[in-house]
C-alpha positions in Angstrom: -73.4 35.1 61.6 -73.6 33.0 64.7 -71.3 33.2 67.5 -69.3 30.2 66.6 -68.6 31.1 63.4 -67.5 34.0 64.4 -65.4 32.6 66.8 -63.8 30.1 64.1 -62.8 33.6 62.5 -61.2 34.6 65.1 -59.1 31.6 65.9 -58.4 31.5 61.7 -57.6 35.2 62.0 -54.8 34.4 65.0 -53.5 31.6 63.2 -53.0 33.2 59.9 -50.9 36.1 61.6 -48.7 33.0 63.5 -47.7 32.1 59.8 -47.1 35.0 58.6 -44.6 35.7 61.4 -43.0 31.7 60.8 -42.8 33.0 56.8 -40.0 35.4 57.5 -38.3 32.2 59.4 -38.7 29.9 56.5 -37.1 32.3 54.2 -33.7 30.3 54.3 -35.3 26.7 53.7 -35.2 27.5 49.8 -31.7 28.8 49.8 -30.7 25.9 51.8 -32.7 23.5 49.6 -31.5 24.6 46.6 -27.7 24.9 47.9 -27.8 21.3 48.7 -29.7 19.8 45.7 -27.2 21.8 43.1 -24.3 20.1 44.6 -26.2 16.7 44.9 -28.1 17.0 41.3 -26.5 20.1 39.7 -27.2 23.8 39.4 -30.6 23.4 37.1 -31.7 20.9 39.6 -30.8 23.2 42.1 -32.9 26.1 40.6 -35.9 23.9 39.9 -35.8 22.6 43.7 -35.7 26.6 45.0 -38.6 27.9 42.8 -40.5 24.9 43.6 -40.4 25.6 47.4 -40.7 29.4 46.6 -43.8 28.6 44.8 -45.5 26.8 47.6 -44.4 29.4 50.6 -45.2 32.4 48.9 -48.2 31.0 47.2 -49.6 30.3 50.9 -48.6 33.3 51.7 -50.9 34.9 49.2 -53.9 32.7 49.9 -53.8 33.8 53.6 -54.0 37.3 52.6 -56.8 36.3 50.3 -58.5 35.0 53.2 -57.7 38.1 55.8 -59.5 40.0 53.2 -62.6 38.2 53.0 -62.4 36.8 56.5 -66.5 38.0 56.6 -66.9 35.4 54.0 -65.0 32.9 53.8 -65.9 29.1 54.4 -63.5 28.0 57.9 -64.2 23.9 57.5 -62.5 24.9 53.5 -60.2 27.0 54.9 -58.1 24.7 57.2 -58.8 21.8 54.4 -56.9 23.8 52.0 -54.1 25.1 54.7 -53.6 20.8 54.9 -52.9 20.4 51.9 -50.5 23.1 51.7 -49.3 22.0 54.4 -48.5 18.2 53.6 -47.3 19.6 49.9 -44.5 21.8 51.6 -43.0 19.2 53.6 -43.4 16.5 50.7 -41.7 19.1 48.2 -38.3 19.2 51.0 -38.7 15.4 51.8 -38.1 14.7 47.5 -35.9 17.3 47.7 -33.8 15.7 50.4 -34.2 11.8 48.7 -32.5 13.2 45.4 -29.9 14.9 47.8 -28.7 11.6 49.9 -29.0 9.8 46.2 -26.6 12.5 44.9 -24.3 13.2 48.2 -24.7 10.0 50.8 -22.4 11.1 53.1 -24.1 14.2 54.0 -26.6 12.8 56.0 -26.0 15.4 58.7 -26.8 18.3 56.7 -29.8 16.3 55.3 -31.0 15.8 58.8 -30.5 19.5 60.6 -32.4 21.1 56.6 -35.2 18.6 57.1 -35.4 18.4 60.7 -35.7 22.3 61.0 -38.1 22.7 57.9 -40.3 19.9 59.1 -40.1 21.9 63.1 -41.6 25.0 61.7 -43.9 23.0 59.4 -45.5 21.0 61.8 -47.2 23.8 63.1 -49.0 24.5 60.3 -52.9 23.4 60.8 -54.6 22.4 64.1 -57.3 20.7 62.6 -55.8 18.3 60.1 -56.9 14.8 60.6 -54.9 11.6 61.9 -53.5 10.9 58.3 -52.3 14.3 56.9 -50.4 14.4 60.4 -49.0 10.5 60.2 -48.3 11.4 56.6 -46.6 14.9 57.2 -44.6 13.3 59.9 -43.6 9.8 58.2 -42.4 11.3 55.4 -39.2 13.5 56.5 -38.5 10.9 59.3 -38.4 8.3 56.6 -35.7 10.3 54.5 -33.7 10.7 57.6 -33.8 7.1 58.1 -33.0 6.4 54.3 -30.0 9.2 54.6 -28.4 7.3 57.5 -28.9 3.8 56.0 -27.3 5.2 52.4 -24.3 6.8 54.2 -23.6 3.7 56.6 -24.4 5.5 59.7 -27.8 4.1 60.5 -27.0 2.9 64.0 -28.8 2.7 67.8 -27.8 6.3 68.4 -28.7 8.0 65.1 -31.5 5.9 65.2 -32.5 7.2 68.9 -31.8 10.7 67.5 -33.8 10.7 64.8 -36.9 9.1 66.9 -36.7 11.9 69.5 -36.9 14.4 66.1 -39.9 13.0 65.3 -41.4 12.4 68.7 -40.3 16.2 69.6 -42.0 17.2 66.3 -45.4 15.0 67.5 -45.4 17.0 70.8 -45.5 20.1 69.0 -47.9 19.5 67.0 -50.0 17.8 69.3 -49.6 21.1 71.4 -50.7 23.1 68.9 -53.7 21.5 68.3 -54.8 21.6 72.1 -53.6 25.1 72.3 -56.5 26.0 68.7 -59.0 23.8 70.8 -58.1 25.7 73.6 -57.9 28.9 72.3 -61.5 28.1 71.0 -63.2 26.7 74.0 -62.0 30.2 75.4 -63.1 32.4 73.0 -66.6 30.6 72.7 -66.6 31.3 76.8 -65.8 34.6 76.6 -68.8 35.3 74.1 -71.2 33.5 75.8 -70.1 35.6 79.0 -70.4 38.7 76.8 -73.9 37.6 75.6 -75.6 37.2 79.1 -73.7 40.6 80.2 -75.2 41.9 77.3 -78.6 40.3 78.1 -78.4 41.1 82.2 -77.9 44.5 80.3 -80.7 44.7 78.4 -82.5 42.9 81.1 -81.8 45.8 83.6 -82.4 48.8 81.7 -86.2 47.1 81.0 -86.5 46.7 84.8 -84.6 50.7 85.3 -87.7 51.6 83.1 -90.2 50.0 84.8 -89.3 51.2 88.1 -88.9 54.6 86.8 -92.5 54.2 84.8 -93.9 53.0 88.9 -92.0 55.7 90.3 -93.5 58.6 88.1 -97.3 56.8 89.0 -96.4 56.5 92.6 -95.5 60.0 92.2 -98.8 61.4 90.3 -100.9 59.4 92.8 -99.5 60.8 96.2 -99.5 64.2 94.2 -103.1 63.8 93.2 -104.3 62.3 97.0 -102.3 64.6 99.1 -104.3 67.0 96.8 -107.5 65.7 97.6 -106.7 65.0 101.5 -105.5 68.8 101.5 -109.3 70.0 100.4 -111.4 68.7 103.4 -108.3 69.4 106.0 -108.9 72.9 105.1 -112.4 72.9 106.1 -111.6 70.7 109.2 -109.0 73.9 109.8 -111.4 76.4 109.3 -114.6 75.5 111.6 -112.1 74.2 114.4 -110.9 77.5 114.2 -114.8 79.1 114.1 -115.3 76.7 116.5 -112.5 78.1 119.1 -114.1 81.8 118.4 -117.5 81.2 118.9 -117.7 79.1 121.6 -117.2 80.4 125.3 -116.7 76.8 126.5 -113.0 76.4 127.7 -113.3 72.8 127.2 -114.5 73.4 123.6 -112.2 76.0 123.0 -109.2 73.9 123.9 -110.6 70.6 122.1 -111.1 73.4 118.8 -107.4 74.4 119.8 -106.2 70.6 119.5 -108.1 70.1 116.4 -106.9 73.2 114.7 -102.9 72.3 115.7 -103.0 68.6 114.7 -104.6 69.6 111.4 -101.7 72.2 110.8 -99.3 69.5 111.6 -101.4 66.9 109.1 -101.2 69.9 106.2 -97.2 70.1 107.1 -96.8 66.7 106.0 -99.4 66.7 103.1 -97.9 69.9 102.1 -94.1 68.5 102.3 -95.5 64.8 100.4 -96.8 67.2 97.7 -94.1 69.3 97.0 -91.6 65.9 97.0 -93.8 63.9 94.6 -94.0 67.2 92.5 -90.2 67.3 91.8 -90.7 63.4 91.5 -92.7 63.7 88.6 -90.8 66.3 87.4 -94.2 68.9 87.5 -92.1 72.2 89.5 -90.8 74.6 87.4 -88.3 77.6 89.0 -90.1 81.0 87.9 -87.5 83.8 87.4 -89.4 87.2 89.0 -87.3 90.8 90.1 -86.8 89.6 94.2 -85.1 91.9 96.7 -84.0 89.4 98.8 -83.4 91.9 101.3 -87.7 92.1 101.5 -87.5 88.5 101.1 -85.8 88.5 104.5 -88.1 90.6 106.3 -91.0 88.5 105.2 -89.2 86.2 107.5 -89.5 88.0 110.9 -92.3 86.4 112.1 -90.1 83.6 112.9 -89.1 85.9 115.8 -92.1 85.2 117.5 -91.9 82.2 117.1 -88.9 81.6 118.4 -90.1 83.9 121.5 -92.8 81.4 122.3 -89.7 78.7 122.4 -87.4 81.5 124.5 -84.8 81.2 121.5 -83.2 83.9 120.5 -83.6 84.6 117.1 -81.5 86.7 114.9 -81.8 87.9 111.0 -78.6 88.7 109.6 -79.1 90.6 106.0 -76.4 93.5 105.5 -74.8 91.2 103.4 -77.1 90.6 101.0 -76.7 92.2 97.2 -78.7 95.6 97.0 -81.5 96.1 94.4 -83.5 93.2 92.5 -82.3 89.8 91.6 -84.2 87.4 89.1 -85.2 84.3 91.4 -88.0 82.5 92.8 -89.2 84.2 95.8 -91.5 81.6 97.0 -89.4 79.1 96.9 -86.6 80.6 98.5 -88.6 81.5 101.2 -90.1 78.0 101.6 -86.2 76.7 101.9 -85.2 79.5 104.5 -88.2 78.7 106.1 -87.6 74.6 106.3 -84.0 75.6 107.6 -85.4 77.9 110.1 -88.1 75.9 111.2 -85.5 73.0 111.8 -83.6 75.2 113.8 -85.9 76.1 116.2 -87.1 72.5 116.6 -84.1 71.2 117.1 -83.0 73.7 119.4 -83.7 73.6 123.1 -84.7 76.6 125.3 -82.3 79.0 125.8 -80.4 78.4 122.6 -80.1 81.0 119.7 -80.8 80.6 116.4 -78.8 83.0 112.9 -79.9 83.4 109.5 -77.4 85.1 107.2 -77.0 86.0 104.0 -74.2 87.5 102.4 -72.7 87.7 98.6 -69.7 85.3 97.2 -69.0 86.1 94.3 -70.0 88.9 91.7 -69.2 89.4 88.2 -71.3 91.9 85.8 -75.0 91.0 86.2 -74.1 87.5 87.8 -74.0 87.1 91.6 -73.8 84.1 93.8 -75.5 84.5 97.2 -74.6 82.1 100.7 -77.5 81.7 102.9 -77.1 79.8 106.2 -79.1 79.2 109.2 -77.0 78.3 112.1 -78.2 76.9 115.7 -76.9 75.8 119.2 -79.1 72.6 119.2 -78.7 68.8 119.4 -76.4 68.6 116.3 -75.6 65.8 114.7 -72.4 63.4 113.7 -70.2 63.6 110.9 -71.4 60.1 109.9 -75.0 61.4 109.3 -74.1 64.7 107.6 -74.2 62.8 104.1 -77.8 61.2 104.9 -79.6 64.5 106.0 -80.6 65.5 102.0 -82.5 62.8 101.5 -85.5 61.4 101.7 -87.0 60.3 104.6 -84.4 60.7 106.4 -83.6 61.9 110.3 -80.5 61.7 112.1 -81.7 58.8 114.4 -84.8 57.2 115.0 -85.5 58.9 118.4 -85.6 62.0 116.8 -88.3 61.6 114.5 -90.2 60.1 117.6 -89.7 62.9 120.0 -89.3 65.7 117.7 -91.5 64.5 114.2 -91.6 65.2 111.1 -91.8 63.3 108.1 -87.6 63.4 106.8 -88.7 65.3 103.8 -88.0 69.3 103.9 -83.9 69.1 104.0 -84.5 66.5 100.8 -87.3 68.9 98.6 -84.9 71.7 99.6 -82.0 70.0 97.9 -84.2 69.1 94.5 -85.2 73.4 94.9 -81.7 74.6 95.5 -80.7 72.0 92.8 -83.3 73.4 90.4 -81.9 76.5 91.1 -78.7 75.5 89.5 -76.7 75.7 93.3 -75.0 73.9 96.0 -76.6 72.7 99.4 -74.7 71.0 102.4 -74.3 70.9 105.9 -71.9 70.7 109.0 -72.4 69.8 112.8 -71.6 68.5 115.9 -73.6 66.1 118.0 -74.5 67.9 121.2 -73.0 71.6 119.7 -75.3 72.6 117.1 -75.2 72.8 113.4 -75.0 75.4 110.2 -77.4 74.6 107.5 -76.5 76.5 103.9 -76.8 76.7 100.6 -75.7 78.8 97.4 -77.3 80.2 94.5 -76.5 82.0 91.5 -78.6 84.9 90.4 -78.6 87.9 87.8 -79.7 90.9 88.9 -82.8 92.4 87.5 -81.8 95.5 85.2 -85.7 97.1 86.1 -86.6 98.4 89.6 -89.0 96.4 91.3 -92.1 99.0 91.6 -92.2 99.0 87.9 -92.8 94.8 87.8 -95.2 94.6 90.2 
């Protein structure tokens, strides 16, 4: 079914409920008819007069259910031919009706005219689509009875004659409304599908191009994962003779060109490292292993940090009393890689002088399930509330001095929010510019039931 048949359904559809509601109306046209007939023509005339227009209402009645039914089916163009001819049938069934009344009873021409006047209102807005002649025809005739009423009871004058032609040219108005409303109504509907078919389209349209760039993102993903895997090959052996270098010369000069090597090559695996790991999760290639981790031991792993931080004079301070006790199921390395990110930011970021916490401590603990808090807080630049939302993602820094006075590619806070989301937890972050900031982040865990010497 095209959509403008479908939309001549519709309009049929909204018109067929209209006349059902104007049936109920034109209940009392029968009664009426037949009242005034009987006393013109007799009670059998009477009778004959109110089956007749009983016949034709509740037979169309009928055939618009009939058509409701098989609305799926049904031929329109026939349709509103037949509803015409209804149509022209009811009003010449009340315009006979009304000439054997003003034979019978003359002097009732006002009675004549407010029966006919009000049938032939609600009648006239019975099919849209009828041709010039049904509508001259459907018109002329109860105009014409009111016209042959006034002349039989003498009262055919300039003001029933005005009368009766504002009847008829209210009736035209009507009628001519209701066709431009169906036409109307139409043009709209037909609008509205056409707007629904190119939303549907533009739909259709963008989930082809969501693939696509999801299908380049994956091969963006594989191809930095495969490279930085081949770059990270030689930059190990670069690493390793600068390093033989350094020992084996007695050079100074040497030594400290080996020492320059060896330190922009760590700083080259950094980034290859961080690329790595972030087209990993990309692609969807890093799976969370569930081991027995004391995180307690996990945090010891982490002192060498402290030296660190002594080369930069920052104090440095590893806060783990409140950790849970025994073994948890977790992924230790990758844990430690986020603690280490955190940390590693901290001390960047933070200038001589300054100090530098990592904490861990429990949340919440039901049965085997426990949810552990770790932050990492520092006295260091900071940042603004404004950028807090940005820091997660990728390649992203607070400003763009930072990255070119302190580096860094913008990519450890955003693979530690894939882990910690991979972990099934919650990462965020709060600061001040100029007063430091508190890096965290939450993850369940269930304790391990085995000790830890017996899984190793």
């Amino acid at each position: 079914m095209t959509s403008e048949e479908h939309i001549r359904r519709k309009v049929l559809l909204y018109w067929i409920s209209m006349e059902d509601r104007l049936y109920l109306f034109r209940c009392c046209f029968p009664l009426a008819l037949a009242v005034t007939t009987a006393s013109a023509s007799g009670l059998t005339s009477g009778i004959g007069w109110l089956f007749a227009a009983i016949a034709i209402d509740t037979g169309t009645l009928f055939w618009r259910r009939s058509i409701r039914r098989r609305i799926v089916d049904v031929d329109t163009e026939k349709c509103w031919r037949d509803a015409g001819i209804f149509h022209v049938a009811a009003v010449a069934t009340y315009t006979i009706a009304g000439f054997n009344w003003v034979l019978g009873e003359p002097d009732q021409f006002v009675v004549t005219a407010i029966v006919l006047g009000a049938s032939l209102m609600t009648h006239c807005s019975w099919v849209p689509t009828m041709r010039t002649l049904p509508n001259i025809l459907a018109l002329a005739l109860p105009f014409g009875l009111i016209l042959f009423a006034a002349e039989a009871a003498g009262l055919l004058n300039t003001t029933s004659l005005l009368l009766s032609i504002m009847l008829l040219g209210t009736t035209a108005v009507i009628m001519h409304f209701n066709r431009h409303k169906y036409f109307e109504t139409f043009a709209q509907l037909q609008a509205e599908q056409e707007l629904t078919a190119r939303l549907d389209q533009a739909y259709e349209a963008a989930l082809i191009e969501k693939e696509r760039a999801e299908e380049a993102n994956r091969s963006k993903s594989a191809f930095l994962a495969t490279m930085s895997h081949e770059i990270r090959t030689p930059m190990n052996a670069i690493m390793g003779f600068s390093d033989l270098v350094m020992r084996m010369s007695d050079d100074p000069k040497i030594r400290e060109y080996g020492q320059y090597i060896n330190d922009a090559s760590l700083s080259l695996l950094t980034v290859l490292n961080d690329v790595l790991d972030f087209s990993k999760i990309e692609a969807d290639r890093i799976e969370i292993e569930r081991r027995p981790v004391e995180l307690a031991a996990l945090f010891e792993s982490l002192l060498f940090w402290v030296g660190r931080a002594r080369e930069r004079k920052i104090d440095f301070h590893i806060e783990a009393s409140g950790l849970p006790e025994g073994t948890v199921f977790a992924d230790e390395g990758r844990l430690r890689q986020i603690l280490s990110n955190m940390v590693s930011n901290a001390l960047k970021f933070t200038p001589e002088g300054g100090k530098v916490w990592l904490r861990g401590s429990v949340v919440s603990a039901e049965g085997d399930n426990v949810r552990v808090r770790f932050e990492v807080e520092d006295t260091g630049i900071g940042f603004s509330d404004d950028v807090a939302s940005q820091l997660f993602m990728p390649f992203v820094q607070a400003n763009g001095d930072i990255a070119k006075t302190y580096g860094g590619t913008g990519l450890g806070l955003a693979i530690s929010a894939k882990l910690v989301g991979l972990m099934g937890g919650q990462i965020g972050a709060r600061g001040k510019s100029g007063q430091g900031a508190l890096f965290w982040f939450e993850v369940p865990f269930v304790r391990a039931s085995m000790p830890l010497s017996r899984t190793a």
